[in-house]
Backbone as CSV, one residue per row, in Angstrom:
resi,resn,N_x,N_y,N_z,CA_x,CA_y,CA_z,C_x,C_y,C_z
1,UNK,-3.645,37.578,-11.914,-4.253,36.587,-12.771,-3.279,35.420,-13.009
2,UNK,-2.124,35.738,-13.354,-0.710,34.604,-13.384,-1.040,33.794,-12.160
3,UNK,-1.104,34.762,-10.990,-0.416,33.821,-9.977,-1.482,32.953,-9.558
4,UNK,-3.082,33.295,-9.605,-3.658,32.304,-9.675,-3.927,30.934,-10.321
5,UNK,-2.869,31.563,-11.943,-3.413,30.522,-12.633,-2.202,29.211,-12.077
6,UNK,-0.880,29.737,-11.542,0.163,28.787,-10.878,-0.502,28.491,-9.980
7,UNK,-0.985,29.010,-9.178,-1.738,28.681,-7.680,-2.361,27.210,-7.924
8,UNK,-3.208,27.320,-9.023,-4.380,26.335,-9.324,-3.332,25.225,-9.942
9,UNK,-2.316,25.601,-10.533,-1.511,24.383,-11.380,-0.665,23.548,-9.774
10,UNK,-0.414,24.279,-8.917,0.372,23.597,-7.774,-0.309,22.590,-6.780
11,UNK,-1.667,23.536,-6.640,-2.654,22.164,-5.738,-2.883,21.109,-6.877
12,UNK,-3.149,21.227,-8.577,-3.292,20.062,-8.839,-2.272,18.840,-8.589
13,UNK,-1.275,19.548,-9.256,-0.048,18.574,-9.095,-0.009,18.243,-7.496
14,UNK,-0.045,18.903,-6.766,0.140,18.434,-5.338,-0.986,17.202,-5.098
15,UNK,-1.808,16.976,-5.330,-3.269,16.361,-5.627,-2.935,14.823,-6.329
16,UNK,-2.030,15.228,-7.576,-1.441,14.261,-8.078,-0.682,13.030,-7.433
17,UNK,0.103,13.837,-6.724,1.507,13.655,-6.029,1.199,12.924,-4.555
18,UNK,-0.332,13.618,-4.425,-0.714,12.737,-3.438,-1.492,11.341,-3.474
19,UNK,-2.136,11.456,-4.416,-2.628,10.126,-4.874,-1.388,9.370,-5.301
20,UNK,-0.576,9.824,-5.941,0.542,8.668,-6.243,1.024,8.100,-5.317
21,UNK,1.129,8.424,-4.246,1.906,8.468,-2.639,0.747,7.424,-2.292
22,UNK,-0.184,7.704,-2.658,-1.731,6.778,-1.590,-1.701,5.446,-2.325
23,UNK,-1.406,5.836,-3.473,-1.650,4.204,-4.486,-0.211,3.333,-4.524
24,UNK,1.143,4.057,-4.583,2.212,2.885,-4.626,1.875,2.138,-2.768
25,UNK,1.493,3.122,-1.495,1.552,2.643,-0.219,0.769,1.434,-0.222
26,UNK,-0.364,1.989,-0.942,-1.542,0.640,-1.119,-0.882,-0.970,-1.770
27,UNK,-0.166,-0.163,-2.870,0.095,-1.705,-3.676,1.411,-2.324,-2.728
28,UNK,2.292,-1.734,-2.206,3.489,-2.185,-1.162,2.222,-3.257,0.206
29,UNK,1.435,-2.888,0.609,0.636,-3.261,1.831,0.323,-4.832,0.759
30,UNK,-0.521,-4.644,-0.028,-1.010,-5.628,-0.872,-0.068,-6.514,-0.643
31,UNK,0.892,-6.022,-1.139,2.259,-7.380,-1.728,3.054,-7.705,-0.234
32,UNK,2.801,-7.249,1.072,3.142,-7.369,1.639,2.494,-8.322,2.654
33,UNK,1.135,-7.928,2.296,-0.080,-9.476,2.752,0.102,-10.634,1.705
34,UNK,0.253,-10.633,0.222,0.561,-11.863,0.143,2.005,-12.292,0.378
35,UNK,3.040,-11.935,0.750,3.908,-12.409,0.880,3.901,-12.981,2.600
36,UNK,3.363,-12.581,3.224,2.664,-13.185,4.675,2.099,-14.513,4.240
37,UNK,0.869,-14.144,3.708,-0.210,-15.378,3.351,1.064,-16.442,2.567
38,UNK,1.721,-16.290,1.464,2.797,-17.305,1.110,3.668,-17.777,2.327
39,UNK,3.870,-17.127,3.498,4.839,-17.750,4.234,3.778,-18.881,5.393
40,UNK,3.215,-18.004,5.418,1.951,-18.867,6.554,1.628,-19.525,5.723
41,UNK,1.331,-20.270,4.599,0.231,-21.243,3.910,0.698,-22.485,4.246
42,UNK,2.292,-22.988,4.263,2.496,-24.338,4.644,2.004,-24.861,6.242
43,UNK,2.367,-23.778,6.935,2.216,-24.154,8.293,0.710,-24.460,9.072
44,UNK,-0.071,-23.636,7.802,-1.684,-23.534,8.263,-2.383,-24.800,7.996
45,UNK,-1.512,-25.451,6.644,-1.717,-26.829,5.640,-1.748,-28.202,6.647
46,UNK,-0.726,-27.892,7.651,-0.064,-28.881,8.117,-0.929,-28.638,9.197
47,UNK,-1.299,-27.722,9.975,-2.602,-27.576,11.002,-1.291,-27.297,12.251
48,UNK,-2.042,-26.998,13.278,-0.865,-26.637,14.778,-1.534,-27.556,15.566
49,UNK,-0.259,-27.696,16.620,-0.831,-28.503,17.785,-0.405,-27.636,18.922
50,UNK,-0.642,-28.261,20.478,-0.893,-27.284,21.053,0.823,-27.085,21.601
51,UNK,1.532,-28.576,21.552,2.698,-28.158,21.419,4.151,-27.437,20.403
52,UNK,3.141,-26.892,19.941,4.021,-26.128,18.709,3.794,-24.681,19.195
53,UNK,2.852,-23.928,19.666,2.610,-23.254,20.111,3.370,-22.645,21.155
C-alpha cells in the first residue's frame, strides 16, 4: 500500500518535471525568434537587392 502510494507520488512529480522541461524549452525558442526577428528587422526595412545577395 506504501509503495504504491510513492509509486503514484513519483510519476506525478516526474509529470511535473516534465512539463517544466516542455515550458522553459518553449519560452528559450520564443526569445530566440524574437531575438532573430530584432536582428533581421533593419535589413528587411532597407529591402535587398540582388547584389547583396
Amino acid at each position: 500500500m506504501i509503495t504504491n502510494l510513492f509509486r503514484k507520488m513519483r510519476l506525478k512529480e516526474n509529470k511535473a518535471a516534465n512539463y517544466l522541461k516542455y515550458a522553459i524549452g518553449e519560452i528559450a525558442l520564443v526569445m530566440i525568434g524574437i531575438l532573430i526577428a530584432e536582428n533581421l528587422a533593419p535589413t528587411l526595412k532597407g529591402g535587398f537587392s540582388i547584389f547583396e545577395l
